[in-house]
C-alpha positions as CSV (number, residue, x, y, z in Angstrom):
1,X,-3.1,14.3,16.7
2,X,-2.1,14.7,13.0
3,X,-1.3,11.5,11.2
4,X,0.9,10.7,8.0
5,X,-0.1,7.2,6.1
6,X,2.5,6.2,3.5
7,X,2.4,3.9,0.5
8,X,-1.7,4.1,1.1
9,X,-2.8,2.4,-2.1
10,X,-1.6,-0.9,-1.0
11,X,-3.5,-3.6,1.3
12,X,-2.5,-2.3,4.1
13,X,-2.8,1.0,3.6
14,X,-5.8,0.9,2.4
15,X,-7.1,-1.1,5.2
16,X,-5.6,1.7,7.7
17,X,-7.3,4.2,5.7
18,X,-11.2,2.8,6.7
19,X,-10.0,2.0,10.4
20,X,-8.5,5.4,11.1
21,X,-11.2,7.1,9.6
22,X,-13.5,4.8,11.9
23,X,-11.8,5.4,14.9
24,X,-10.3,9.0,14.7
25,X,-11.9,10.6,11.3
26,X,-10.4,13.3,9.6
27,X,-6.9,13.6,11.4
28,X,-4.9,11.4,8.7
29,X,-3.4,12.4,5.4
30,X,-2.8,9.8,3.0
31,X,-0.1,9.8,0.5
32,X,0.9,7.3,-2.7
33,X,4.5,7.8,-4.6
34,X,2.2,10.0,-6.6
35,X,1.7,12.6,-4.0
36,X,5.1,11.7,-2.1
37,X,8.4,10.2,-3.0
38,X,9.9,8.8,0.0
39,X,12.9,8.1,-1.8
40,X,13.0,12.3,-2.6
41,X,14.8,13.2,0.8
42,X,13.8,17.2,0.3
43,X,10.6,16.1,-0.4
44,X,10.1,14.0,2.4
45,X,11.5,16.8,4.7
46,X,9.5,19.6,3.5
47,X,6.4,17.4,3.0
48,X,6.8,16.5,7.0
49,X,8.1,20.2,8.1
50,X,4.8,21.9,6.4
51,X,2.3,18.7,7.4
52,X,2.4,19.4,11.3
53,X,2.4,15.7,12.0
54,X,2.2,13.9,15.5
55,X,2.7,10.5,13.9
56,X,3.7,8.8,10.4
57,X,3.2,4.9,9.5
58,X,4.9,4.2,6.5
59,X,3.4,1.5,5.0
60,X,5.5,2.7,1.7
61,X,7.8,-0.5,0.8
62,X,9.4,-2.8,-2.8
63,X,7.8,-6.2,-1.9
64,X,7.9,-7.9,-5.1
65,X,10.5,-10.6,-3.6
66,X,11.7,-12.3,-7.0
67,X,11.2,-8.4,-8.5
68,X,13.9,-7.1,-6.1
69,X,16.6,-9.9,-7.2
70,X,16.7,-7.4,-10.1
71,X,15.5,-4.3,-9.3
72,X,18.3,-4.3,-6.7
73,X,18.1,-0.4,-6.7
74,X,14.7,0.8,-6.9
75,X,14.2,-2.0,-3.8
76,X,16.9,-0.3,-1.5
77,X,15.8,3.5,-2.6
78,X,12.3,2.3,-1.3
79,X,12.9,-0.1,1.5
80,X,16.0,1.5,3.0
81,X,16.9,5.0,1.5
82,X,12.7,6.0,1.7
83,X,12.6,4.9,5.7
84,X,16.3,6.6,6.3
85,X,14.5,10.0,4.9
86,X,11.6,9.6,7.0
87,X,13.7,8.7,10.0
88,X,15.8,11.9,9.8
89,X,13.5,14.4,9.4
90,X,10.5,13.0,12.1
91,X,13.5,12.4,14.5
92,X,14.5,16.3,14.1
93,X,10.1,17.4,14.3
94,X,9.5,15.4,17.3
95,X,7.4,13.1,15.1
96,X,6.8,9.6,16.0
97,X,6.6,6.8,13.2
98,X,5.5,3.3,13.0
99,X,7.3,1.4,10.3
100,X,6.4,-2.1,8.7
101,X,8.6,-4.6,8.6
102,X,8.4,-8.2,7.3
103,X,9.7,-12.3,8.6
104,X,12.0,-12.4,5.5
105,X,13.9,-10.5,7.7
106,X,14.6,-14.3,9.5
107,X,16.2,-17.3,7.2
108,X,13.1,-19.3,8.6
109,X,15.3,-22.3,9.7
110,X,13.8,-21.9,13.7
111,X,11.6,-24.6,14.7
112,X,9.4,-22.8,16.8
113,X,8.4,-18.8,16.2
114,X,10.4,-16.2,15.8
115,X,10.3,-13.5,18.9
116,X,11.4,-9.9,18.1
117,X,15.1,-10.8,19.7
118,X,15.8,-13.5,17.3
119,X,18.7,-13.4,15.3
120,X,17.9,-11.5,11.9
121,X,19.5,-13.9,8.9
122,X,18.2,-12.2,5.6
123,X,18.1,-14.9,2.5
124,X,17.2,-12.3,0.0
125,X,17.6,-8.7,-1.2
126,X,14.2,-8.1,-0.4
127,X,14.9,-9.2,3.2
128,X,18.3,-7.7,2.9
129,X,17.1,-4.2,2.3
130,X,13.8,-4.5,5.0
131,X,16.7,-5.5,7.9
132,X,18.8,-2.5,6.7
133,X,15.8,0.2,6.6
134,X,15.2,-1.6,10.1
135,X,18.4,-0.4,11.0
136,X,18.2,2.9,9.5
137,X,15.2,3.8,11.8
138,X,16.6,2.5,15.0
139,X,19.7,4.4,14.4
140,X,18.2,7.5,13.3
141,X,15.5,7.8,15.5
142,X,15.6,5.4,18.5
143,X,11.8,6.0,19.8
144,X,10.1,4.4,16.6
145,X,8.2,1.5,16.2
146,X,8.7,-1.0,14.0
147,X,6.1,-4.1,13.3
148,X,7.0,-7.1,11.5
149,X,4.5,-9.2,9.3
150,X,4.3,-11.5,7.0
151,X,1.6,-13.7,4.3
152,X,-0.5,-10.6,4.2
153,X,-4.0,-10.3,2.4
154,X,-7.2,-8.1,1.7
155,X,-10.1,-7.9,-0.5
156,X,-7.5,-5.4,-2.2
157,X,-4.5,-5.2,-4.5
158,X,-2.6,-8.7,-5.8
159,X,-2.6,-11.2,-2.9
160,X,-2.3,-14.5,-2.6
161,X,-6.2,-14.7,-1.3
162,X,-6.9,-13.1,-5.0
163,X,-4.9,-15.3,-6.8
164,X,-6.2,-18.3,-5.5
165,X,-10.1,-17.2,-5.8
166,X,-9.2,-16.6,-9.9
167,X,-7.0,-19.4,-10.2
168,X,-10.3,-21.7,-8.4
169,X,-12.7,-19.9,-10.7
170,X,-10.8,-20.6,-13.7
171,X,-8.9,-24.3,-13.0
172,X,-10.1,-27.6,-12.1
173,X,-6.9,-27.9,-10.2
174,X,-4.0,-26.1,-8.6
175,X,-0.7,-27.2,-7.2
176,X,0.4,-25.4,-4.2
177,X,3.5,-25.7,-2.0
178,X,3.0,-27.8,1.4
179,X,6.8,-27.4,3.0
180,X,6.8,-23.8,3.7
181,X,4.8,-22.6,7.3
182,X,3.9,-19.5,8.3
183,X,0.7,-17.5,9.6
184,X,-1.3,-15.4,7.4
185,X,-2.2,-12.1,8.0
186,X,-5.5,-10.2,7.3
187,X,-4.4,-6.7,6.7
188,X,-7.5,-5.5,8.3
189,X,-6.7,-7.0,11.6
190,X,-3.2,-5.7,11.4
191,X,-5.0,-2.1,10.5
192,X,-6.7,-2.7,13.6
193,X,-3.3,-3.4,15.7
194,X,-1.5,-0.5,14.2
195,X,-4.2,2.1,15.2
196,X,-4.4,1.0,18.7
197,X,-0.6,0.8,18.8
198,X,-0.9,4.8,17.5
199,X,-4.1,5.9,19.0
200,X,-3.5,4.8,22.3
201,X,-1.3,7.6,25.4
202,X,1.2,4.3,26.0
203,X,3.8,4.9,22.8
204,X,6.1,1.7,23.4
205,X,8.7,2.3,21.0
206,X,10.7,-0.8,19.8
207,X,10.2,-4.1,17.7
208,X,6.8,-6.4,17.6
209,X,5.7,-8.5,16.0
210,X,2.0,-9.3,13.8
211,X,0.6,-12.1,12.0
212,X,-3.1,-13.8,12.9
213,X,-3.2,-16.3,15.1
214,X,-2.1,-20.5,14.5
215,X,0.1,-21.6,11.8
216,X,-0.4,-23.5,8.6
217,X,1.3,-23.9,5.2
218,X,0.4,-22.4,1.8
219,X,-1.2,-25.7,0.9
220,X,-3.1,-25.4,4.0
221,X,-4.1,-22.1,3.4
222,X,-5.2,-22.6,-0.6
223,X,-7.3,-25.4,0.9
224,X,-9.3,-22.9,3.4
225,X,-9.8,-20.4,0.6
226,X,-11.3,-22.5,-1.6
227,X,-13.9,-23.6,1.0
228,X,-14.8,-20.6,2.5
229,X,-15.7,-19.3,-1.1
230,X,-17.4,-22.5,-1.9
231,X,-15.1,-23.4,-5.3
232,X,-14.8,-26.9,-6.4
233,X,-11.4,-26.8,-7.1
234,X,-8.8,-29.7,-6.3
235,X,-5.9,-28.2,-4.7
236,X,-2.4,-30.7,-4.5
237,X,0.4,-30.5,-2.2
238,X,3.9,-30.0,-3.8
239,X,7.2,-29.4,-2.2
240,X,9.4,-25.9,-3.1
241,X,11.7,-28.1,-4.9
242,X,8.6,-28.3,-7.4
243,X,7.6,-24.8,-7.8
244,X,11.6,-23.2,-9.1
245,X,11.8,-19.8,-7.9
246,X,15.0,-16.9,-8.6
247,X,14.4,-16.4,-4.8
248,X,15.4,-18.5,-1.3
249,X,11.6,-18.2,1.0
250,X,12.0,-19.3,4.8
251,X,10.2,-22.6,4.6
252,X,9.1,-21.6,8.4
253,X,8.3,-18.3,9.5
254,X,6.1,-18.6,11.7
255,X,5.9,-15.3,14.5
256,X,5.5,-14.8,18.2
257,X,2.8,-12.3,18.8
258,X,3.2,-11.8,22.5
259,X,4.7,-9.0,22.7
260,X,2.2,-6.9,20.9
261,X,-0.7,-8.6,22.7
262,X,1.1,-7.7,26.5
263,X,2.0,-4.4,25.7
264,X,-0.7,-3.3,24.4
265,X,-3.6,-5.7,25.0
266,X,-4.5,-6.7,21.4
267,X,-6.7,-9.9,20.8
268,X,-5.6,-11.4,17.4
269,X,-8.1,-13.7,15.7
270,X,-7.4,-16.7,14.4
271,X,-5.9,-17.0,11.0
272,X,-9.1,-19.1,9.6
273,X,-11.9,-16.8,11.4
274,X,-9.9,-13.9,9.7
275,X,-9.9,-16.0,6.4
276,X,-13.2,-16.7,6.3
277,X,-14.4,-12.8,7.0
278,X,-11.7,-11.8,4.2
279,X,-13.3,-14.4,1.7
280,X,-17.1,-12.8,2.6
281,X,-15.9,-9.1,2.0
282,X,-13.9,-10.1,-1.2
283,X,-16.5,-11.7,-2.9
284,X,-19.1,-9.3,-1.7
285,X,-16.9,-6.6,-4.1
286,X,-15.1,-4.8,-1.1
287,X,-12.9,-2.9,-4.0
């Protein structure tokens, strides 16, 4: 087994990095836009054709949401044209990938979580062009998988675990939105997922979805954080009609997990008990 980690300087990819090297060391490459340019289609091919690869995750994605409203092309060469060139050439080698998807792929008006054969409504381009690199891998090559996620965190990288811990270092008070539910998700434990999902003989190809376990708001969530890290700081509920943004969020998005946990037997924490080992490793200096 020869694996290919995309886009490995983000949370996630980072995160992957110290599992896979736990669990199967030395059988991964990992690669930034430095070392490959998914959007570079020769690259990509002769980059996978010399690699001798069993697997790629392509952790390699635009997710600056409000960023993408005008950076409309860079966003699609990454999120669509990137996982197209992938798609093509590992389809052709026989090589099996693993893509990441997101829940702004949903318009979050559900009142109860999203399964993986919900109808997709996009609300933004960065949603827009996640759905469409969706697409490009399914139609490309069929036998991939592709895992959704969404309100990810780590000890690494901008999050919305680091901004809160500066923002509660540096405020007496913080106003945070309390009409907008979801589930965050500790990249580690998602790590965790995606290596069993790759490391395991069962290769279930198809859609799944990944977040911790529960539900909460971002309110909710800012409150947690500034517990678990023992900051004093007052944190209000506001609505999204008080915090303007250049970009429509799904005020619930919310995911069902069981697919992921039947198929392949995965036990996903709960969002807090994942919060509150994130919170201990950040402040401990994990970067």
């Amino acid at each position: 087994m020869k694996i290919l980690v995309t886009g490995s300087r983000g949370q996630l990819g980072r995160e992957l990095h110290d599992v896979l090297e736990e669990r199967l060391p030395g059988c991964t490459v990992y690669t930034d836009a430095d070392e490959l340019d998914i959007t570079n289609a020769a690259a990509v091919e002769n980059f996978l054709r010399c690699g001798d690869f069993t697997h790629v995750i392509n952790c390699a994605a635009y997710t600056d949401v409000e960023g993408a409203e005008e950076d409309k092309h860079l966003c699609y060469s990454i999120n669509v044209d990137g996982i197209r060139n992938i798609a093509r050439h590992a389809d052709e080698l026989g090589i099996k990938v693993l893509h990441i998807s997101t829940d702004y792929v949903f318009d979050g008006c559900s009142c109860r979580p999203y399964t993986e054969g919900d109808k997709v409504n996009p609300m933004s381009e960065y949603g827009n062009t996640k759905r469409r690199g969706e697409t490009a891998l399914l139609g490309l090559s069929p036998e991939s998988i592709i895992v959704r996620t969404g309100w990810l965190y780590s000890p690494h990288g901008r999050n919305f675990l680091k901004t809160m811990l500066r923002l509660g270092s540096e405020r007496p008070e913080i106003k945070v939105v309390f009409d907008q539910i979801g589930t965050p998700t500790y990249a580690r434990d998602l790590a965790d997922a995606i290596a069993t999902m790759v490391l395991t003989s069962r290769w279930m190809p198809g859609i799944y979805h990944f977040a911790n376990e529960g539900a909460c708001s971002w309110y909710d969530f800012a409150v947690a954080i500034m517990e678990y890290a023992g900051l004093g700081c007052k944190v209000t509920p506001i609505t999204s009609a008080d915090f303007p943004s250049a970009v429509s969020r799904p005020p619930f998005s919310v995911l069902d997990k069981s697919r992921i946990k039947t198929t392949y037997g995965i036990t996903i924490p709960h969002w807090q008990n994942a919060l509150r080992r994130c919170v201990q490793r950040t402040i401990a200096g994990a970067e």
